[in-house]
CHARMM-style PDB file with segment names, atoms N, HN, CA, C and O in Angstrom:
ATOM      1  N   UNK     1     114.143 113.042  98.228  1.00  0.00      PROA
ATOM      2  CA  UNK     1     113.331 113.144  99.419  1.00  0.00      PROA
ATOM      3  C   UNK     1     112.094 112.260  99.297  1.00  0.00      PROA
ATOM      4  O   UNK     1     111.464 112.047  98.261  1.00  0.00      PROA
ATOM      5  N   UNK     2     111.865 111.816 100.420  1.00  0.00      PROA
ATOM      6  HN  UNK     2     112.378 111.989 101.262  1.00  0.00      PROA
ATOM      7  CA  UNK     2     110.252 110.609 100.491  1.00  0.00      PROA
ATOM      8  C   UNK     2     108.737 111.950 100.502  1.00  0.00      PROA
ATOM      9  O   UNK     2     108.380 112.740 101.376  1.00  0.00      PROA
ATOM     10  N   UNK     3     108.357 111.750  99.518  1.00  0.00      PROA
ATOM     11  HN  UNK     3     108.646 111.108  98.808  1.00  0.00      PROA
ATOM     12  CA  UNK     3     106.771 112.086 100.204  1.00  0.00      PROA
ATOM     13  C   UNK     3     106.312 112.001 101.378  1.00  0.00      PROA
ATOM     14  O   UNK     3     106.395 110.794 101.610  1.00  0.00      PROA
ATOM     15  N   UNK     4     105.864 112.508 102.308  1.00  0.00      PROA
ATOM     16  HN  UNK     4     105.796 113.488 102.120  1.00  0.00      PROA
ATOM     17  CA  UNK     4     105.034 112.473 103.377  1.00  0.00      PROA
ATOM     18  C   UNK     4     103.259 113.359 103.430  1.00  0.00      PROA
ATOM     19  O   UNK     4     103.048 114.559 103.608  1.00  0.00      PROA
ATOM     20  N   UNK     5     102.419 112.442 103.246  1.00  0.00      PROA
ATOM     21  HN  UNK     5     102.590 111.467 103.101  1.00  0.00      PROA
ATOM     22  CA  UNK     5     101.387 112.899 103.211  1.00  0.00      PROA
ATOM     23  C   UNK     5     100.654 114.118 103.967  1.00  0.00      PROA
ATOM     24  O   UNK     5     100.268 113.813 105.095  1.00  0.00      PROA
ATOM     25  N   UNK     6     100.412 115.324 103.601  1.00  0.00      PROA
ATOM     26  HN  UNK     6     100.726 115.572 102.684  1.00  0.00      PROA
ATOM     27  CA  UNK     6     100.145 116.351 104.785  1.00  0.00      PROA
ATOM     28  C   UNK     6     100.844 117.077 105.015  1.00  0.00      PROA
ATOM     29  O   UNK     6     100.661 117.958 105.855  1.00  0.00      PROA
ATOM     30  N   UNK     7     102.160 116.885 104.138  1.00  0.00      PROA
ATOM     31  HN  UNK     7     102.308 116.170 103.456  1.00  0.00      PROA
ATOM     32  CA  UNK     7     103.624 117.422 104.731  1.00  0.00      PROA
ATOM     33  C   UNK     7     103.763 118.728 103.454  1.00  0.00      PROA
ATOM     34  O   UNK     7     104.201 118.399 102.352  1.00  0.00      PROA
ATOM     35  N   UNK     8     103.431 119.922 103.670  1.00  0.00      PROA
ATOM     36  HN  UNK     8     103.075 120.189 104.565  1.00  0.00      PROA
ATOM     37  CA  UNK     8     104.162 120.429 101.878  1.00  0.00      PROA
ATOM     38  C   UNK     8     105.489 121.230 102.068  1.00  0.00      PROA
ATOM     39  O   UNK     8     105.524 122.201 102.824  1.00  0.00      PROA
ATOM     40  N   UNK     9     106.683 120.763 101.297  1.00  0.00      PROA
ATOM     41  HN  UNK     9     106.654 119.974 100.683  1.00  0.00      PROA
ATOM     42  CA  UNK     9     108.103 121.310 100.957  1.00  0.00      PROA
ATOM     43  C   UNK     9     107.984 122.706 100.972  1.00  0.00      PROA
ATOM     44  O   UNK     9     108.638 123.417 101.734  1.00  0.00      PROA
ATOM     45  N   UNK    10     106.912 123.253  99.895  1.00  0.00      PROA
ATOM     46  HN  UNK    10     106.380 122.675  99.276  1.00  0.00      PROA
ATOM     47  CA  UNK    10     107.141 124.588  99.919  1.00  0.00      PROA
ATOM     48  C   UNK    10     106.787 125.488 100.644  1.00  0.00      PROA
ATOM     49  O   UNK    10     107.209 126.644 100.618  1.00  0.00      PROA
ATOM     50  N   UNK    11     105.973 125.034 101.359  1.00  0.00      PROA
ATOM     51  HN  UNK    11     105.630 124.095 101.380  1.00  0.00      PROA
ATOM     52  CA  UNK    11     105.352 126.028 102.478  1.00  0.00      PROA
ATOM     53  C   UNK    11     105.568 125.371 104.267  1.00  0.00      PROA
ATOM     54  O   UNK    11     105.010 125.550 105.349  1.00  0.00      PROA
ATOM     55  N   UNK    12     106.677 124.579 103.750  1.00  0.00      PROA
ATOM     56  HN  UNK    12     107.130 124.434 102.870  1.00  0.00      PROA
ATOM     57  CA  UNK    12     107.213 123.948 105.519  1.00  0.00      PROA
ATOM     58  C   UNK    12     105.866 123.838 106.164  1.00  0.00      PROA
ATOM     59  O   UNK    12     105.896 124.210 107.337  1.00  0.00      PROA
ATOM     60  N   UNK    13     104.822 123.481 105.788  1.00  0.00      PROA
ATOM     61  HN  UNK    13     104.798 123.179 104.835  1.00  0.00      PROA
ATOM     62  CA  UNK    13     103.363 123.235 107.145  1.00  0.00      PROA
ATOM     63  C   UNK    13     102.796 122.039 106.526  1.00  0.00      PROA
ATOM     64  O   UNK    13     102.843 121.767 105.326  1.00  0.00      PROA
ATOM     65  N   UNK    14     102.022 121.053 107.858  1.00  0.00      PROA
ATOM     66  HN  UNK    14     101.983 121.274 108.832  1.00  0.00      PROA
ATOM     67  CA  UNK    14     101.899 120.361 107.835  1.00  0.00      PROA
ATOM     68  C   UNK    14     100.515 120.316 108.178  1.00  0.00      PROA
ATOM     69  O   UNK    14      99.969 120.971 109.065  1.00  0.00      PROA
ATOM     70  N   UNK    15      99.915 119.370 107.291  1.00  0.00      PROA
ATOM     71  HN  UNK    15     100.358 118.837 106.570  1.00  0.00      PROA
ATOM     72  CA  UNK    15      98.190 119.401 106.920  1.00  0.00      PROA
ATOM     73  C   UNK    15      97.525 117.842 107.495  1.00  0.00      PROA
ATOM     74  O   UNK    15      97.257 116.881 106.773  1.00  0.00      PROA
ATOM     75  N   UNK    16      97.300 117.956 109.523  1.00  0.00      PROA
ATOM     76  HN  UNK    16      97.517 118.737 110.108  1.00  0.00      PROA
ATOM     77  CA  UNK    16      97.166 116.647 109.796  1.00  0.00      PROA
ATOM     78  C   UNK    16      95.945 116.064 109.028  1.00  0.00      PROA
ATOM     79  O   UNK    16      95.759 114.865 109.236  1.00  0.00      PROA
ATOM     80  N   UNK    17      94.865 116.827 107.974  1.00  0.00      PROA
ATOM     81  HN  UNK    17      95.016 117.801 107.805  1.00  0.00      PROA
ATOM     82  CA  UNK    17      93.577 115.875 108.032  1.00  0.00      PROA
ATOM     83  C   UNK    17      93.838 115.559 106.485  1.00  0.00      PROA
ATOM     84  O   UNK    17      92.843 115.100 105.925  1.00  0.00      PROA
ATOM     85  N   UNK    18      94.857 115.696 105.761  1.00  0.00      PROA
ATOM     86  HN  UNK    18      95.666 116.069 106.217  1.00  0.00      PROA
ATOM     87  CA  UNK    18      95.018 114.926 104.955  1.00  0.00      PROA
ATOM     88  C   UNK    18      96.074 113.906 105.442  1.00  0.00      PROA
ATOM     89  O   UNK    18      95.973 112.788 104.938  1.00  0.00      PROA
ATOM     90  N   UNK    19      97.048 114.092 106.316  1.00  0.00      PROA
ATOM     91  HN  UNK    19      97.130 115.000 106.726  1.00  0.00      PROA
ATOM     92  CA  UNK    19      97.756 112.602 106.460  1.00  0.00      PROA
ATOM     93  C   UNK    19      96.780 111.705 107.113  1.00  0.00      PROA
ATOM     94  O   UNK    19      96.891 110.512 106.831  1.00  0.00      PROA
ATOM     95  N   UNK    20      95.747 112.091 108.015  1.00  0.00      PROA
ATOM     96  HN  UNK    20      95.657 113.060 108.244  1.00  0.00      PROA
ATOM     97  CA  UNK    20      94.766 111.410 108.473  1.00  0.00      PROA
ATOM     98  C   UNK    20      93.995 110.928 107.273  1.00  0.00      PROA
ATOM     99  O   UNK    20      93.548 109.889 107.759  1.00  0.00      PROA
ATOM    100  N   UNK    21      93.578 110.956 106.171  1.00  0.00      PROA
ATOM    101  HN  UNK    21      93.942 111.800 105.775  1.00  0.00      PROA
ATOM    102  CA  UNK    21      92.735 110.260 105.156  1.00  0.00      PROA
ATOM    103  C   UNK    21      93.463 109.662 104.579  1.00  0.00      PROA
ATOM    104  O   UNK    21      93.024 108.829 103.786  1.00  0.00      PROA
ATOM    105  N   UNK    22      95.233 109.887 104.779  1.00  0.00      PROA
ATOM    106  HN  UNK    22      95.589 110.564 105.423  1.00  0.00      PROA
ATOM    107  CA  UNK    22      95.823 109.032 103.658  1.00  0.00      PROA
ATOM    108  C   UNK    22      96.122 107.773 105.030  1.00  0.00      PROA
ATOM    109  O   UNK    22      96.508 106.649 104.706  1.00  0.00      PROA
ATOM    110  N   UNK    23      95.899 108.116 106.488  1.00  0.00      PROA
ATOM    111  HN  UNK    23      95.586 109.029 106.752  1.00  0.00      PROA
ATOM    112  CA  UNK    23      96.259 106.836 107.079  1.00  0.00      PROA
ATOM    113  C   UNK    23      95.442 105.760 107.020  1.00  0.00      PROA
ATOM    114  O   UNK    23      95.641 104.545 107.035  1.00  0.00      PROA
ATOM    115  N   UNK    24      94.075 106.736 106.921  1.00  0.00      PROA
ATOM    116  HN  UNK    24      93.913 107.722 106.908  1.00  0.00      PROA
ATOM    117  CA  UNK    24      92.197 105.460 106.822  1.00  0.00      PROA
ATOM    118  C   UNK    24      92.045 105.331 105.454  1.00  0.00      PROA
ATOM    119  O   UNK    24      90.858 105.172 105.169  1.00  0.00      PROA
ATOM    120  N   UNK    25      92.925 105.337 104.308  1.00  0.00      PROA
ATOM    121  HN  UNK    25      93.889 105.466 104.539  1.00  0.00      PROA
ATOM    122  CA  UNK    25      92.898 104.945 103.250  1.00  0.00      PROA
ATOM    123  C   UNK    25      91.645 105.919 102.386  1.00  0.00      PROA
ATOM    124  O   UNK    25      91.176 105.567 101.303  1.00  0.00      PROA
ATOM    125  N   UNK    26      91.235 107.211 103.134  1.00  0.00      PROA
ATOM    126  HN  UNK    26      91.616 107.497 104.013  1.00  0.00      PROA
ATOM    127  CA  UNK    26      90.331 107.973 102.694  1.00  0.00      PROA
ATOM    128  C   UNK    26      90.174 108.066 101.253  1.00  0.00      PROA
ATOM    129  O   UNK    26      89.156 107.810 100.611  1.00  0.00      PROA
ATOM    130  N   UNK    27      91.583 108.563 100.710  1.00  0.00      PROA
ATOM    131  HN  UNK    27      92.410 108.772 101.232  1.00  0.00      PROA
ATOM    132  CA  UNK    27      91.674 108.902  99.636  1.00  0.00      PROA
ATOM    133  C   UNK    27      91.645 107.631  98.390  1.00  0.00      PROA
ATOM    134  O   UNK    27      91.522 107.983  97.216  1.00  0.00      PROA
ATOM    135  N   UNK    28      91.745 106.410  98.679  1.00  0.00      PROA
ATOM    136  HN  UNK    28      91.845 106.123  99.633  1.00  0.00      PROA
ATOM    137  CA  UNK    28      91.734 105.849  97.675  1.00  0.00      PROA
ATOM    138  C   UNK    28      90.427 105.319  97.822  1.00  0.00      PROA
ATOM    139  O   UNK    28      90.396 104.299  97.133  1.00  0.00      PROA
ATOM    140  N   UNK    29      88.769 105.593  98.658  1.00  0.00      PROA
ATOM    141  HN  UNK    29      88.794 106.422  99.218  1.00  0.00      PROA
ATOM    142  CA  UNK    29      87.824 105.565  98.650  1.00  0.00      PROA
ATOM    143  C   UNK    29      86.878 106.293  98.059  1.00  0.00      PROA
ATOM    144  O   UNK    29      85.732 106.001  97.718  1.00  0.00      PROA
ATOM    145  N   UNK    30      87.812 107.781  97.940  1.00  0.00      PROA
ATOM    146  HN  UNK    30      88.743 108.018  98.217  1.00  0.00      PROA
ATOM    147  CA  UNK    30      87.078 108.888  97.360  1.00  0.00      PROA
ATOM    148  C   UNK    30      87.641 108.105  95.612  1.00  0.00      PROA
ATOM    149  O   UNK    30      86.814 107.621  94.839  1.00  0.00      PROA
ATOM    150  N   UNK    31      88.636 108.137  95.416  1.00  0.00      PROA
ATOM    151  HN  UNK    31      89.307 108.531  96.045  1.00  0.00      PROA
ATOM    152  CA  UNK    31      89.018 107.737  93.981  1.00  0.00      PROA
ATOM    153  C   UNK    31      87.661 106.027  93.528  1.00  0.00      PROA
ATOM    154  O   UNK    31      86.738 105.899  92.723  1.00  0.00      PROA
ATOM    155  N   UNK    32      88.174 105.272  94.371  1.00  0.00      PROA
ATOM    156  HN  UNK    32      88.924 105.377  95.024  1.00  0.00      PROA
ATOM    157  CA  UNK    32      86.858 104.285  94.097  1.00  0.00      PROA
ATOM    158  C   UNK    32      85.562 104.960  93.792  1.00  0.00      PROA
ATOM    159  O   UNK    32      85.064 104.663  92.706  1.00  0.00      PROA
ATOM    160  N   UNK    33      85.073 105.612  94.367  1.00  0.00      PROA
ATOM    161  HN  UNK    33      85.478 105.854  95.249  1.00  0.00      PROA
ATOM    162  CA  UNK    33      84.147 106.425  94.360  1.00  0.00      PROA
ATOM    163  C   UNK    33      83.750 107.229  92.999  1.00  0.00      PROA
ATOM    164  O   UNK    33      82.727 107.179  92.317  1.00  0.00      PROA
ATOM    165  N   UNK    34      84.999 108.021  92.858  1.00  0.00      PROA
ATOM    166  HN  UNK    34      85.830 108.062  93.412  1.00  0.00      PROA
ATOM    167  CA  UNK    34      84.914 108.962  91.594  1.00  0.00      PROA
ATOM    168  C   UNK    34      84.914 107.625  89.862  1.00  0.00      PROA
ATOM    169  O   UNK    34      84.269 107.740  88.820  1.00  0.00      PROA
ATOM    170  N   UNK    35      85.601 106.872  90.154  1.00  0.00      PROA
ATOM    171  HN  UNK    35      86.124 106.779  91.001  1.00  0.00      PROA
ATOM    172  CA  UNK    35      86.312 105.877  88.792  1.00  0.00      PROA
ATOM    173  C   UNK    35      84.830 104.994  88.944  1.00  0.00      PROA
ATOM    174  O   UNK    35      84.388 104.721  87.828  1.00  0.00      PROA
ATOM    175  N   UNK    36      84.023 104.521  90.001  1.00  0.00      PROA
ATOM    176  HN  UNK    36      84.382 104.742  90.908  1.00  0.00      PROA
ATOM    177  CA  UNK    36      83.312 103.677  89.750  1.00  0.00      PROA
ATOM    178  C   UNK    36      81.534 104.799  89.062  1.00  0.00      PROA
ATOM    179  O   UNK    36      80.583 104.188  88.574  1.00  0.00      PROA
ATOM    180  N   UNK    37      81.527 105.978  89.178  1.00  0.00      PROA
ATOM    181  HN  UNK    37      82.299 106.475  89.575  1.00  0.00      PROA
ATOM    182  CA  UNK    37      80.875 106.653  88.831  1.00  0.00      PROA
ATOM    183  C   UNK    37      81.252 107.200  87.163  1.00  0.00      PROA
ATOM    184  O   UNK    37      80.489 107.461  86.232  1.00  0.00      PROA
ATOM    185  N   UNK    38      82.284 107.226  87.228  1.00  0.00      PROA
ATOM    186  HN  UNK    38      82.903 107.014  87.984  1.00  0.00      PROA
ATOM    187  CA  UNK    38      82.921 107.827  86.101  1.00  0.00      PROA
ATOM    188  C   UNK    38      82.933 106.865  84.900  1.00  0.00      PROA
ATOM    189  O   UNK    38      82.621 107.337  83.806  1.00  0.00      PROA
ATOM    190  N   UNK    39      83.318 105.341  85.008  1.00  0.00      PROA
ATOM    191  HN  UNK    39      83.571 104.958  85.896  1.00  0.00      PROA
ATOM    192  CA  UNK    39      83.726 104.698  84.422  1.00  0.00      PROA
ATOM    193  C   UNK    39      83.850 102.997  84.879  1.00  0.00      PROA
ATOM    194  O   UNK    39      84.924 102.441  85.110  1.00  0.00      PROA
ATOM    195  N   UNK    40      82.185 102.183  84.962  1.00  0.00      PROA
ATOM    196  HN  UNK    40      81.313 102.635  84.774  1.00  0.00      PROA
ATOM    197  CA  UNK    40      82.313 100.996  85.772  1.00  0.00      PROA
ATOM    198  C   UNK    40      83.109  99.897  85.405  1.00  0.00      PROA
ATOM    199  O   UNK    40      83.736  99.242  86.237  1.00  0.00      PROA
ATOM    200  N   UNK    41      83.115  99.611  83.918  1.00  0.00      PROA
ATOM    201  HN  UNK    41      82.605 100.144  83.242  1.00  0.00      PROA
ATOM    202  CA  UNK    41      84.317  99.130  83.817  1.00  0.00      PROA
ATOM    203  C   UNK    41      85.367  98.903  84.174  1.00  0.00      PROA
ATOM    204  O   UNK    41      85.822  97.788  84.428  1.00  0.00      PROA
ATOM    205  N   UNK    42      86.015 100.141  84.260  1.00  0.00      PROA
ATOM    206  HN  UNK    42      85.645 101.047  84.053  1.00  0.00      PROA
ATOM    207  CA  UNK    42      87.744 100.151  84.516  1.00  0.00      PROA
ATOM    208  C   UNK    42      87.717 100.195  85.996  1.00  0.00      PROA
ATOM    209  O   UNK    42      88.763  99.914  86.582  1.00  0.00      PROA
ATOM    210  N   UNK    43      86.625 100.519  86.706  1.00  0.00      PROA
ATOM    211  HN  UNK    43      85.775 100.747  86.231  1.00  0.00      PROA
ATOM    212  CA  UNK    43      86.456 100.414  88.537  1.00  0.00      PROA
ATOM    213  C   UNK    43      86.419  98.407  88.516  1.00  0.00      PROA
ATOM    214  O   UNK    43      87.100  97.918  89.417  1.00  0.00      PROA
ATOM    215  N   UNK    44      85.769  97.485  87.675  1.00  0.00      PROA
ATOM    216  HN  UNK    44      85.216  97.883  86.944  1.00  0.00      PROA
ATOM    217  CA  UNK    44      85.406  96.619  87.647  1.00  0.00      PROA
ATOM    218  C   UNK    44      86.661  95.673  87.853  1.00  0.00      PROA
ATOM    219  O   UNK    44      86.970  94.775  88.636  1.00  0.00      PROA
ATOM    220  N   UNK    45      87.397  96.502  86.447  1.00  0.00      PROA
ATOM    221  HN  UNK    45      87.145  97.232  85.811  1.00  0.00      PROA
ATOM    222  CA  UNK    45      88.871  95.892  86.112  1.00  0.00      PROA
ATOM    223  C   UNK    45      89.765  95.865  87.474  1.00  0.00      PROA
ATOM    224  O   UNK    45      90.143  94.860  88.076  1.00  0.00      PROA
ATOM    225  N   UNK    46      90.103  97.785  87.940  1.00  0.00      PROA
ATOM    226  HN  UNK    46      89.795  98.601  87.451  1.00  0.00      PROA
ATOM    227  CA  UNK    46      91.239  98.073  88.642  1.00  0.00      PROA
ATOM    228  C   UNK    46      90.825  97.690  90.190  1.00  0.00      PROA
ATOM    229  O   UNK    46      91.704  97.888  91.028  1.00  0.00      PROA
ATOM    230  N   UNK    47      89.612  97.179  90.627  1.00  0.00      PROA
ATOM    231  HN  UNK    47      88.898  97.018  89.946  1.00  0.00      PROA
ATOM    232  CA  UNK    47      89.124  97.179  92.142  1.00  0.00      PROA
ATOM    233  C   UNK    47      88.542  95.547  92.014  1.00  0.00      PROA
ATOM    234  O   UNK    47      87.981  95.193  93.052  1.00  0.00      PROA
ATOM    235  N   UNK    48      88.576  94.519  90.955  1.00  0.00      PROA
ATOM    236  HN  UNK    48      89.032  94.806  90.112  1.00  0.00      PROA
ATOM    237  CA  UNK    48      88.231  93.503  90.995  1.00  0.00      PROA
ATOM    238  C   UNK    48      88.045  92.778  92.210  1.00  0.00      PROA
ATOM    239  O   UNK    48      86.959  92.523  92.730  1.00  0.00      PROA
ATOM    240  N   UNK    49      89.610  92.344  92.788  1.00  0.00      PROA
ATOM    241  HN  UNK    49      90.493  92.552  92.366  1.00  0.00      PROA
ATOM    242  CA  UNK    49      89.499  92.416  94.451  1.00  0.00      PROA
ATOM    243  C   UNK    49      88.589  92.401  95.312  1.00  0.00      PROA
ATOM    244  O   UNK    49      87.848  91.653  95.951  1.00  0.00      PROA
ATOM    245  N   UNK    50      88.991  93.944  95.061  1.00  0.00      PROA
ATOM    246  HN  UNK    50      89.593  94.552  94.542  1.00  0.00      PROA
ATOM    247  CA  UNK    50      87.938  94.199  96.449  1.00  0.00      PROA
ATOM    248  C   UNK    50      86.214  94.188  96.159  1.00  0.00      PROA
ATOM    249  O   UNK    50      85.290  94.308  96.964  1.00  0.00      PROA
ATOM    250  N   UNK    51      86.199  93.982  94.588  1.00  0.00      PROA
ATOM    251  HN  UNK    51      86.950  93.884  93.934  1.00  0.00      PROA
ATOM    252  CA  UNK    51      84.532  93.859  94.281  1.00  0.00      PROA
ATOM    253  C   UNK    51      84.114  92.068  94.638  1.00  0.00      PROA
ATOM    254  O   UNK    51      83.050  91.739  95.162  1.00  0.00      PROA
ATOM    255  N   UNK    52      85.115  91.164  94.254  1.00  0.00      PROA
ATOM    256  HN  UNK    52      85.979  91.431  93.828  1.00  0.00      PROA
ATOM    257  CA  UNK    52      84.813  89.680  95.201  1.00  0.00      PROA
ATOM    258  C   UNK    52      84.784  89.402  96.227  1.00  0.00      PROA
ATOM    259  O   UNK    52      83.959  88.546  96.546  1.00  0.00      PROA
ATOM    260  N   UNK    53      85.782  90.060  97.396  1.00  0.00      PROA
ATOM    261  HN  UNK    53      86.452  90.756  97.136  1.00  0.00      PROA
ATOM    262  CA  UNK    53      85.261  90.348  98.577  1.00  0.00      PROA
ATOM    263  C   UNK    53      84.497  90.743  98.962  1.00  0.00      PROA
ATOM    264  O   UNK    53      84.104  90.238 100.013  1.00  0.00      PROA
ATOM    265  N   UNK    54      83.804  91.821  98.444  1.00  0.00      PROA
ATOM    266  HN  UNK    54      84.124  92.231  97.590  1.00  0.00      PROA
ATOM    267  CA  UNK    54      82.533  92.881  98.567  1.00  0.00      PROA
ATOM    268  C   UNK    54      82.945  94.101  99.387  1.00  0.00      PROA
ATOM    269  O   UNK    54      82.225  94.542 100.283  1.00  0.00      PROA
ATOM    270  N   UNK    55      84.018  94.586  99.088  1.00  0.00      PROA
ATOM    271  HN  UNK    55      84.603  94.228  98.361  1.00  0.00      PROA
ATOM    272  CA  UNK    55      84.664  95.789  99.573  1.00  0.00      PROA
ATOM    273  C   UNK    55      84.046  96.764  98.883  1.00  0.00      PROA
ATOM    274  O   UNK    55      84.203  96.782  97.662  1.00  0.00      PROA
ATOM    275  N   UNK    56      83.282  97.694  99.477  1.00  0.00      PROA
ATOM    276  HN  UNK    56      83.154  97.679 100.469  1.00  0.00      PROA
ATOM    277  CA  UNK    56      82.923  98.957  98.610  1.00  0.00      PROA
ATOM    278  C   UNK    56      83.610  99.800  99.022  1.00  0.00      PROA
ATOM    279  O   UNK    56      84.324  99.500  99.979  1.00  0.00      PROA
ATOM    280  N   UNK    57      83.686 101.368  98.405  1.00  0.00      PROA
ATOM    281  HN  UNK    57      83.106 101.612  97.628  1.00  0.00      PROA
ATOM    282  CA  UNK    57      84.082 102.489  99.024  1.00  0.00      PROA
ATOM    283  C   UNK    57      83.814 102.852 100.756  1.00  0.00      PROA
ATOM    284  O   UNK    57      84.455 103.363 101.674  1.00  0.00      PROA
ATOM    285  N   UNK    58      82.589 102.301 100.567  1.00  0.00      PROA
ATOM    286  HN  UNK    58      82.067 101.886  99.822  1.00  0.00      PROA
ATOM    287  CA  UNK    58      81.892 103.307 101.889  1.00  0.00      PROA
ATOM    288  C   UNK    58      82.482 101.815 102.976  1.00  0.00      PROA
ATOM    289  O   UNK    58      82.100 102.131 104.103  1.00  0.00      PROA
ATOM    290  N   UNK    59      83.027 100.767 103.055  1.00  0.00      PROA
ATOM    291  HN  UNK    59      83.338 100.510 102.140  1.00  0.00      PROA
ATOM    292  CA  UNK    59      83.217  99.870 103.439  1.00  0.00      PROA
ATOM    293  C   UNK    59      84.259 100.071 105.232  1.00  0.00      PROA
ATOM    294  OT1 UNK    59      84.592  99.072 105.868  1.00  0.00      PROA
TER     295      UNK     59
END
């Protein structure tokens, strides 16, 4: 079976404001967020990208 964000198997209900953060990319802002606080380095390494563009979290 595919993942669907918002969607849970075991309890058949569907959770629109997390498929909504996984559609605005919420969640991998909150993770930028947490890894660049946690650990600037490896935010430096794994978000390089978007740190030459000048993509921040809050972006």
């Amino acid at each position: 079976t595919r993942r669907f964000p918002g969607y849970s198997q075991e309890s058949k209900k569907f959770n629109a404001d997390v498929h909504r953060q996984h559609i605005f990319g919420l969640h991998v802002a909150n993770y930028m967020t947490a890894l660049k606080e946690e650990n600037p380095d490896l935010y430096a390494k794994q978000f390089s990208r978007f740190v030459k563009a000048g993509i921040e979290p809050t972006s």
